[in-house]
C-alpha positions as CSV (number, residue, x, y, z in Angstrom):
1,X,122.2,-91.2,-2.6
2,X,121.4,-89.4,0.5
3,X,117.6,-90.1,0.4
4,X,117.6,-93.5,-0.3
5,X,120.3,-93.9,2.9
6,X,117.7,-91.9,4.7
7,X,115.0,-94.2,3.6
8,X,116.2,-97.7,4.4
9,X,117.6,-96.4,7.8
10,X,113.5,-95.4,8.3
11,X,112.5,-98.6,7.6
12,X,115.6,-100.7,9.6
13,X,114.3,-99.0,12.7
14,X,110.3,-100.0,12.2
15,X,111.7,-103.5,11.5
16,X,114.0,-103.3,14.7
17,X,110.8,-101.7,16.8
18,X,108.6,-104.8,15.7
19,X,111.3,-107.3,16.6
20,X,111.9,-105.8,19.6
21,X,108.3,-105.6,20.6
22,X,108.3,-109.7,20.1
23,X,109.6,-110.2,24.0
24,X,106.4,-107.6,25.1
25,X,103.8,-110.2,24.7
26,X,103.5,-113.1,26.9
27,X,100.4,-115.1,28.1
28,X,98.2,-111.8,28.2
29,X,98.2,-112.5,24.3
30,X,96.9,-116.4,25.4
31,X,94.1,-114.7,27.5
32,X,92.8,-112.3,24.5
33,X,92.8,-114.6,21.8
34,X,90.9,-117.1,24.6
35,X,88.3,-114.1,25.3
36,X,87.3,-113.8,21.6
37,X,86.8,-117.4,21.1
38,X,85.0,-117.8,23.4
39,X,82.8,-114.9,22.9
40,X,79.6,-115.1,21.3
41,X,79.6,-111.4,19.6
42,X,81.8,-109.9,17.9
43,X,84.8,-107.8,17.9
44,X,84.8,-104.3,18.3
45,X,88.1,-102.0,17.6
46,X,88.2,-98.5,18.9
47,X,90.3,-95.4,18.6
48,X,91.5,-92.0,17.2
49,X,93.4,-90.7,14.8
50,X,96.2,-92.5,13.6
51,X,95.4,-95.3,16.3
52,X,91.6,-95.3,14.2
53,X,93.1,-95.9,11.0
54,X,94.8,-98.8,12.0
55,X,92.2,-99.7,14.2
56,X,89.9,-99.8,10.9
57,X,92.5,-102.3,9.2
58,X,92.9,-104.3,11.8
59,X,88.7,-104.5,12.1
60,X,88.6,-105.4,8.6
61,X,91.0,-108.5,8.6
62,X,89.4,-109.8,11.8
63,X,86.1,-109.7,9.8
64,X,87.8,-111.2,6.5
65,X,89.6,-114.4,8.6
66,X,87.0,-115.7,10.4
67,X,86.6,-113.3,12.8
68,X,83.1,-111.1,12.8
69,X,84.5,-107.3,13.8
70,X,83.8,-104.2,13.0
71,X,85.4,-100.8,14.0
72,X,84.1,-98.0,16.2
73,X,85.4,-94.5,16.1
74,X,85.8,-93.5,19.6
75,X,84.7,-89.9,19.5
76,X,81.1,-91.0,17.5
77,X,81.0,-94.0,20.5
78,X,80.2,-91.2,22.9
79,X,77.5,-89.7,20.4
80,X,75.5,-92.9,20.0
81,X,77.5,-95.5,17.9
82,X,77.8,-97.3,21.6
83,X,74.3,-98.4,21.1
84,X,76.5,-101.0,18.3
85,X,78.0,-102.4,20.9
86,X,76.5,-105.5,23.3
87,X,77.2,-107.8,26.5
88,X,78.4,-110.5,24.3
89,X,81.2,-108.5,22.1
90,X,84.8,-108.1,22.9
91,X,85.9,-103.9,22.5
92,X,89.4,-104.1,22.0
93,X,90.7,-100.2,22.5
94,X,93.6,-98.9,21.0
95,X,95.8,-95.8,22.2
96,X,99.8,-95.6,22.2
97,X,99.5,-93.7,25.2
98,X,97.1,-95.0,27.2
99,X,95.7,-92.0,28.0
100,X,93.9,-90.6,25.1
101,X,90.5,-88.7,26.3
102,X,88.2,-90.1,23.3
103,X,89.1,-93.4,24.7
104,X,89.2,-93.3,28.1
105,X,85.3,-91.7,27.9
106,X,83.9,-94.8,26.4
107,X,84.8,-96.4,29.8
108,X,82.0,-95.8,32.2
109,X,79.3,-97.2,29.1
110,X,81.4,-99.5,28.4
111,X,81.3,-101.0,32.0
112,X,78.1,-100.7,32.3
113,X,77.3,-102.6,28.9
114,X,79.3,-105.6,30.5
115,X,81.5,-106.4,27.5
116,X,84.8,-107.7,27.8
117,X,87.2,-105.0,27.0
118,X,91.0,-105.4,25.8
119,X,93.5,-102.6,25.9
120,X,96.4,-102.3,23.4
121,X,98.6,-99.7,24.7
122,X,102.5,-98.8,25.2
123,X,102.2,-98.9,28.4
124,X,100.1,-101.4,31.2
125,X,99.9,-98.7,33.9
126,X,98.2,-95.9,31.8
127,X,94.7,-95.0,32.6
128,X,93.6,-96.9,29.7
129,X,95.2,-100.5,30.6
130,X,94.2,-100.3,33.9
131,X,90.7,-100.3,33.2
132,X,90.5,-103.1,30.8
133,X,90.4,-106.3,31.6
134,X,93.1,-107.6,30.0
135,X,96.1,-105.2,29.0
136,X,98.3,-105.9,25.6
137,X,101.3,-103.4,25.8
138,X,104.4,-102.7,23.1
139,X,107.8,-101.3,24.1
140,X,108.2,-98.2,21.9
141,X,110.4,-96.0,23.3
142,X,110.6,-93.2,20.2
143,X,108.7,-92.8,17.1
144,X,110.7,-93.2,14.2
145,X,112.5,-90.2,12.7
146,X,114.7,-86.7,13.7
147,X,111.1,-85.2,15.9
148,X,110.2,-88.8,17.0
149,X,106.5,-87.6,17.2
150,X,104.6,-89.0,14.2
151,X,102.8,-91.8,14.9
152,X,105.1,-94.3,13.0
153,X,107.1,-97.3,15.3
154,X,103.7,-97.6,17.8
155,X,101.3,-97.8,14.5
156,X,103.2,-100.0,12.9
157,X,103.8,-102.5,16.0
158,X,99.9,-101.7,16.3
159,X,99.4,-103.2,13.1
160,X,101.5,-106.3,13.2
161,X,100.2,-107.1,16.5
162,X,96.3,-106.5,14.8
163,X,97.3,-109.0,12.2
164,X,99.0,-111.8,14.1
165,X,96.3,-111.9,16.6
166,X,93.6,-112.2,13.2
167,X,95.9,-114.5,11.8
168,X,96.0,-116.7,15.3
169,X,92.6,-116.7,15.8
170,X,91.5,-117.8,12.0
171,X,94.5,-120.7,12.3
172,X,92.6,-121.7,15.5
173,X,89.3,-121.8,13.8
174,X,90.6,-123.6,10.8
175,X,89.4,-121.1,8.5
176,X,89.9,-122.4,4.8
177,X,90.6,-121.1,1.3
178,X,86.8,-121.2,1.0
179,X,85.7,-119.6,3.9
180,X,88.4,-116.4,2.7
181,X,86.2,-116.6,-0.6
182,X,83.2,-116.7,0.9
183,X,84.0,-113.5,2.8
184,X,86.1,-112.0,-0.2
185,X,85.1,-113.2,-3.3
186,X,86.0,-109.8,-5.2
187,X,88.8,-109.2,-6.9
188,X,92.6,-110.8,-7.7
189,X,92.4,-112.5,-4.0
190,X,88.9,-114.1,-5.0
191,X,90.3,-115.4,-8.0
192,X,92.6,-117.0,-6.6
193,X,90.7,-118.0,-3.0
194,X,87.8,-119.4,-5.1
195,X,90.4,-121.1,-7.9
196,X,89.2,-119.2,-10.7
197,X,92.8,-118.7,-11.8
């Protein structure tokens, strides 16, 4: 069956970008997970497109593990959703590229603001990465696919990377069963969070 062939091969090659990408991070990982603990705001995910949509998933399993987040589209960040964002809160901005326009223009503000800002790019001399503080970069070298232009490898390395760095930071915080169901006390994952099995 030609399409099933054509489907596993898809998906060998996002599992072969993600375990390639595990050799990108080194101790820049240590200095972001040490910049949101040891903030006293909260975490603030930024982007466009399909950068926003996993910036919005990764947002909402900070905020479900421990971590307070919430996401920012980049575009309404110019238009007044940067009042949201404070001294005290850690912006971590996503673009494959590094050089996506609706990012980069949150910039100057978010100098100015003082916030520590964290990058998460495919690339640590973009535009982008070079004006954070810290830089988080993948190696993607092709999207997955015959075009190799839908977002697919980089927003799926995007979204592992969002998880493990939720995941670390609750682990470090010794977040519990009952602090999950205090956060999420609806539906199957309540159930079983609170024991209600």
């Amino acid at each position: 069956m030609k399409e099933l062939e054509t489907f596993k091969r898809y998906m060998s090659e996002e599992v072969a970008a993600i375990e390639k990408t595990l050799n990108s991070f080194g101790e820049e990982i240590v200095q972001a997970i040490n910049a949101i603990q040891n903030s006293r705001g909260k975490v603030v995910i930024t982007g466009v497109g399909k950068s926003g949509h996993i910036g919005k998933k990764i947002a909402a399993t900070l905020a479900s593990t421990g971590t307070p987040s919430f996401f920012m589209h980049s575009t309404e960040g110019v238009h007044g959703d940067l009042g949201m964002v404070g001294r005290e809160d850690v912006v971590i901005l996503i673009s494959n590229s590094g050089e996506t326009l609706e990012v980069l223009n949150l910039l100057p503000s978010l100098k100015q603001i003082g916030c520590k800002m964290i990058s998460l790019t495919g690339n640590h001399k973009s535009s982008l990465a070079l004006n954070c503080d810290i830089s988080l970069a993948y190696d993607c070298e092709r999207e997955i696919g015959e075009l190799g232009f839908a977002p697919s490898a980089s927003s799926t390395i995007t979204l592992v990377v969002g998880d493990a760095l939720a995941l670390t930071l609750s682990k470090l915080r010794n977040f519990s069963k009952q602090d999950f169901n205090l956060y999420h006390p609806g539906g199957s994952l309540g159930k079983k969070s609170g024991g209600k099995e």
